[in-house]
N, C-alpha and C positions, 0 to 999 in steps of 0.2 A: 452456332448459328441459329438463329431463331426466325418464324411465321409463325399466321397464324389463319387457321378455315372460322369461317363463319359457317354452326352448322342449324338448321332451321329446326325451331322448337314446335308442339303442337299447342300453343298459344300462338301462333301466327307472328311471332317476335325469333330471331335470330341469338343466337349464346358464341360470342368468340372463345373459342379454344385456341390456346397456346401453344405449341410446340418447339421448344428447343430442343437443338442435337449438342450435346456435347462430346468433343473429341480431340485427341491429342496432335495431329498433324495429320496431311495427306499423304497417299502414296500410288505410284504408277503411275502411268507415261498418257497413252491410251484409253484404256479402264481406270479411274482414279476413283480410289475408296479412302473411307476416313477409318482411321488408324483408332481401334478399340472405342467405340459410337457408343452412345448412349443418350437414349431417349427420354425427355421429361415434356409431360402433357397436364395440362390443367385448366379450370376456368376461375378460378380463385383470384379474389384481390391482390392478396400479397405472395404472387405467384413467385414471384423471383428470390422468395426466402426460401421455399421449394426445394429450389435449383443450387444454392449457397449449399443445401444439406446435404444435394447428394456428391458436390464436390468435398463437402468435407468425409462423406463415406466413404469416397471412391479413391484419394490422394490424400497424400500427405502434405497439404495445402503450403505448407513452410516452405516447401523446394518449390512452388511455383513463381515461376518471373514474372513471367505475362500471360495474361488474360486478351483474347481478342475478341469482343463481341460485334458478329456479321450481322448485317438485315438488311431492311429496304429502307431505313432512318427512322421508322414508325418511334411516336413518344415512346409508348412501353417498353419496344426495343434500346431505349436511351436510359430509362430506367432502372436498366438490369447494373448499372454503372455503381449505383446509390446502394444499394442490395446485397451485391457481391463485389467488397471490396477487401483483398485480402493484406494485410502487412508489407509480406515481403515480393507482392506483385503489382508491377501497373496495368491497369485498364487502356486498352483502345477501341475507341468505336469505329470497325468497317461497312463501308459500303457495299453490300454485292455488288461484286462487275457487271452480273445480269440486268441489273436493275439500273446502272451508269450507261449501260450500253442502250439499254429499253429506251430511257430518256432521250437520247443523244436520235434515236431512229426515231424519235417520236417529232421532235425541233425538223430535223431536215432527213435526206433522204440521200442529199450530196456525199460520197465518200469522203471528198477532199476537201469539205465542211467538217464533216464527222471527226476529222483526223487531225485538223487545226485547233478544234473545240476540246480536242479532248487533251493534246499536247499543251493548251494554255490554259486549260484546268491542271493538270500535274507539275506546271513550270509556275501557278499563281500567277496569271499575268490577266489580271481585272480588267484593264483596258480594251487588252483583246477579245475577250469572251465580249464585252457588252460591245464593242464594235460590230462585232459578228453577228452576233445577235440581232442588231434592230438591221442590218441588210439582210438577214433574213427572213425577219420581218416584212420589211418593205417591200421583198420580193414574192412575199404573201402575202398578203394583207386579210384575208380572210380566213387566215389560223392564227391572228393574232392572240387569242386566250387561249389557244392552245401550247402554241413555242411558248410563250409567257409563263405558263406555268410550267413546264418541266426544266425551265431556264430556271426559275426560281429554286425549283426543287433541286438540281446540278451545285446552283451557287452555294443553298445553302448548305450540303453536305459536302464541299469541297475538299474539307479536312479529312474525313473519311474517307473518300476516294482514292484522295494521294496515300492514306494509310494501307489501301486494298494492294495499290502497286507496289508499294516502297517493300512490304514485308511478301509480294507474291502470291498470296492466298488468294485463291478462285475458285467459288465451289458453291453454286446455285439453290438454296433452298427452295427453288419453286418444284423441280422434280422431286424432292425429298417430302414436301407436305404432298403433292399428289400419289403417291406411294402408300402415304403414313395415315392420311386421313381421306383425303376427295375419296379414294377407292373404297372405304368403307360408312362414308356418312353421308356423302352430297353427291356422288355421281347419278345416283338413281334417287326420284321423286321418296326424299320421306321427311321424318319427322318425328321429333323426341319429344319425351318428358327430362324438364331439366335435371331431376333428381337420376333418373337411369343411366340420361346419358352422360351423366359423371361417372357413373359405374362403368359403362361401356367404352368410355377413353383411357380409363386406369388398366379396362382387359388388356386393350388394345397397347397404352404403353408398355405393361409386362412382357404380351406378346413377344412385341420389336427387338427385346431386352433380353429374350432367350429364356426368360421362365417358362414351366410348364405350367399352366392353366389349371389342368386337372389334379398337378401335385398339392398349389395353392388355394386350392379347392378345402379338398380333405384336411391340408391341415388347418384350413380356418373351422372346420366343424369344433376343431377342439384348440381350446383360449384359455390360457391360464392368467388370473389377474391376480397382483399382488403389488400391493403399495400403489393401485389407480393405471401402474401399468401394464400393458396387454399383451402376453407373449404365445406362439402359437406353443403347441405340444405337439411333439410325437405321434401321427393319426395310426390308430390301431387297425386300421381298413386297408382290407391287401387293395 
């Protein structure tokens, strides 16, 4: 599942960071946690090549079937499709339900709207939806560009919706980047240099990741290069 914070630069210009969670399924009832998590953070272009490396670090990519990539439909989250595409798995892009449900509160306020709208999004039944729609409309007329647009935004990711119910997966990346990032970049008034705060989201992703800080430390003191590439040593510092 991927977001992403927007975190404010001291040129008075904004740098989006990415965050993906990768993980193998969920578990529990109640309390539901994602089954062996793992974090990738970046603000690079070809950030989704990234992401491709650390699944092939972390698996043995051959045994994977399916791929499901969550979000809010953002292009770049559409992207990750193009990027990481493995052999012997297929790709699905999900909708988060939080973000189908967002929408759906945003149009009307009716439960028994809400519940018609979302049943003829999951049954594909286009008729109904845009019936509904402009009586909803009609019945506001002064949020008309508003239902307009989260109408659009519902129709056009309808495939991904149904794919969020069909396969069950529900699991909100908005608390996860509040956790992972608002808490340490954007809750309180500040402001980076773009070059640090690359450094300061790589801490941040190890953090999450269960490295220790202080061990990755010492061992970068000492770098052994050969043949261009850069491997740590053994740090001799108790």
């Amino acid at each position: 599942m991927a977001d992403k914070k927007y975190v404010h630069l001291n040129t008075g210009k904004n740098k989006m960071v990415k965050s993906p969670v990768i993980f193998e399924s969920i578990q529990g009832a109640k309390r539901r946690t994602l089954v062996n998590k793992y974090h990738v953070m970046g603000m690079r272009e070809l950030f989704w090549d990234s992401v491709a490396d650390v699944l092939h670090e972390r698996y043995d990519v051959d045994k994977i079937k399916r791929l499901f990539f969550i979000g809010d439909g953002a292009g770049w989250i559409k992207e990750s499709t193009k990027y990481i595409n493995l052999d012997n798995a297929t790709n699905k892009l999900l909708l988060d339900k939080f973000h189908f449900k967002q929408a759906l509160n945003r149009i009307t306020k009716d439960k028994e709207f809400q519940s018609i709208l979302k049943e003829s999004i999951l049954t594909n039944q286009d008729k109904i939806i845009n019936d509904l729609i402009k009586i909803i409309v009609s019945n506001n007329p002064e949020r008309v560009d508003s239902i307009s647009q989260q109408a659009r935004y519902i129709i056009n990711h309808q495939s991904s919706i149904r794919q969020s119910y069909r396969h069950n997966i529900s699991r909100s990346m908005e608390s996860s980047i509040s956790h992972t990032l608002d808490s340490n970049f954007t809750r309180n008034p500040k402001s980076y240099s773009q070059d640090y705060l690359e450094i300061y989201v790589n801490h941040r992703m190890n953090y999450l990741n269960g490295y220790n800080l202080k061990h990755l430390y010492f061992q970068g003191l000492s770098i052994d290069v050969k043949d261009g590439i850069k491997t740590f040593k053994t740090s001799k510092i108790e």
